[in-house]
PATI-321492 format. One record per residue (C-alpha): residue number from 1; residue in one letter; x, y, z. Coordinates in Angstrom, 3 decimals. Layout:
REM PATI-321492
TORVO    i  aa         X         Y         Z
TORVO  NUM   a         X         Y         Z
...
***
This chain:
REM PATI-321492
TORVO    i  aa         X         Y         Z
TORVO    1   x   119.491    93.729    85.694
TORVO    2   x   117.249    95.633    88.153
TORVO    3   x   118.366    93.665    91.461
TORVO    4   x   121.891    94.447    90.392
TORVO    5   x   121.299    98.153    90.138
TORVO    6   x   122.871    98.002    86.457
TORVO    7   x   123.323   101.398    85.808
TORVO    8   x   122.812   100.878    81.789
TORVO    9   x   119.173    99.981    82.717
TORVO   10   x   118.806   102.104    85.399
TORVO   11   x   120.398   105.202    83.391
TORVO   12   x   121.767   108.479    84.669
TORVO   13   x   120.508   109.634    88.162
TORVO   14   x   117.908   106.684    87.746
TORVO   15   x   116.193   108.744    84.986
TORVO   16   x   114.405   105.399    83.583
TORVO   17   x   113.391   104.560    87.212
TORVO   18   x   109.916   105.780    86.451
TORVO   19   x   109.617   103.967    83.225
TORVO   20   x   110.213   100.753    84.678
TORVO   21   x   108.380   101.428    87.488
TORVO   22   x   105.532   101.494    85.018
TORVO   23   x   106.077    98.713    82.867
TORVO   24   x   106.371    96.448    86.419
TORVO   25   x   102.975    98.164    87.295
TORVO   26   x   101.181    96.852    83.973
TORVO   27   x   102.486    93.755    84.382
TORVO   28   x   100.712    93.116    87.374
TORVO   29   x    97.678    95.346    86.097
TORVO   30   x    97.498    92.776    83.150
TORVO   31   x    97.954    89.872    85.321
TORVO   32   x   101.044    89.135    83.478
TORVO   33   x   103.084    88.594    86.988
TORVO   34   x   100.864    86.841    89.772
TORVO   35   x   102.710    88.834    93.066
TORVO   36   x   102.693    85.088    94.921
TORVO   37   x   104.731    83.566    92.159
TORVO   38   x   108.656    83.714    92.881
TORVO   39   x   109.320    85.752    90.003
TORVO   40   x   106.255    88.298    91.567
TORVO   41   x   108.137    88.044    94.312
TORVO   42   x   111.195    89.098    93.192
TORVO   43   x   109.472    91.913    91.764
TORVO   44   x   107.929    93.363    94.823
TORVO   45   x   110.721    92.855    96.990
TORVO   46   x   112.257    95.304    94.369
TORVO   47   x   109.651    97.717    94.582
TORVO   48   x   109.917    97.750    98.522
TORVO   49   x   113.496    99.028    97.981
TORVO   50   x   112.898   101.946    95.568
TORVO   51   x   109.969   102.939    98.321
TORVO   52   x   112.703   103.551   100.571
TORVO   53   x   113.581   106.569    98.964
TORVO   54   x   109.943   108.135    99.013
TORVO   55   x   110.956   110.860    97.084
TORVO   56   x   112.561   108.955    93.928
TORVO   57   x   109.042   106.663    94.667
TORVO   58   x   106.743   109.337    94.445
TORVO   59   x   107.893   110.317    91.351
TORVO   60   x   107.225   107.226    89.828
TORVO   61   x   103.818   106.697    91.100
TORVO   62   x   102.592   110.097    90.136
TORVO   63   x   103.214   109.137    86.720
TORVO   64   x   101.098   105.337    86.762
TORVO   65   x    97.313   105.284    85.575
TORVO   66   x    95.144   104.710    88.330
TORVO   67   x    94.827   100.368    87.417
TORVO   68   x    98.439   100.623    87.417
TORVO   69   x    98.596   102.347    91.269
TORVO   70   x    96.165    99.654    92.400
TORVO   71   x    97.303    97.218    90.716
TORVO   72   x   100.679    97.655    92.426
TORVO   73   x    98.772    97.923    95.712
TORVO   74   x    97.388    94.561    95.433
TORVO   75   x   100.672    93.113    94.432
TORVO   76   x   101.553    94.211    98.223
TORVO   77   x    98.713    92.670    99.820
***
């Protein structure tokens, strides 16, 4: 539903963009996701498009734990 930019999951004005920003950030955090798997893949790829919009991105980080920021880090690496 993410890649599609559904806008029941995504909600008004992206409101739960933070949210899901943080449950994709524990995921890798709890090893969940492993980034080289297609599925982690996927996942980063969709993170590299809400970057694009640093604004709506900074948001979200500012409101991960610091394991979730690095986590998500390493997920790029």
């Amino acid at each position: 539903m993410l890649e599609t930019n559904n806008p029941l999951l995504l909600g008004k004005d992206n409101c739960n963009l933070p949210r899901i920003l943080q449950i994709i950030a524990e995921a890798f955090c709890k090893e969940a996701v492993e980034a080289t798997f297609d599925l982690g893949k996927r996942i980063v790829t969709l993170v590299g498009e809400i970057q694009k919009n640093t604004e709506l991105f900074t948001l979200c980080v500012n409101q991960l734990t610091t394991n979730q920021i690095e986590a998500l880090s390493s997920a790029f690496e």
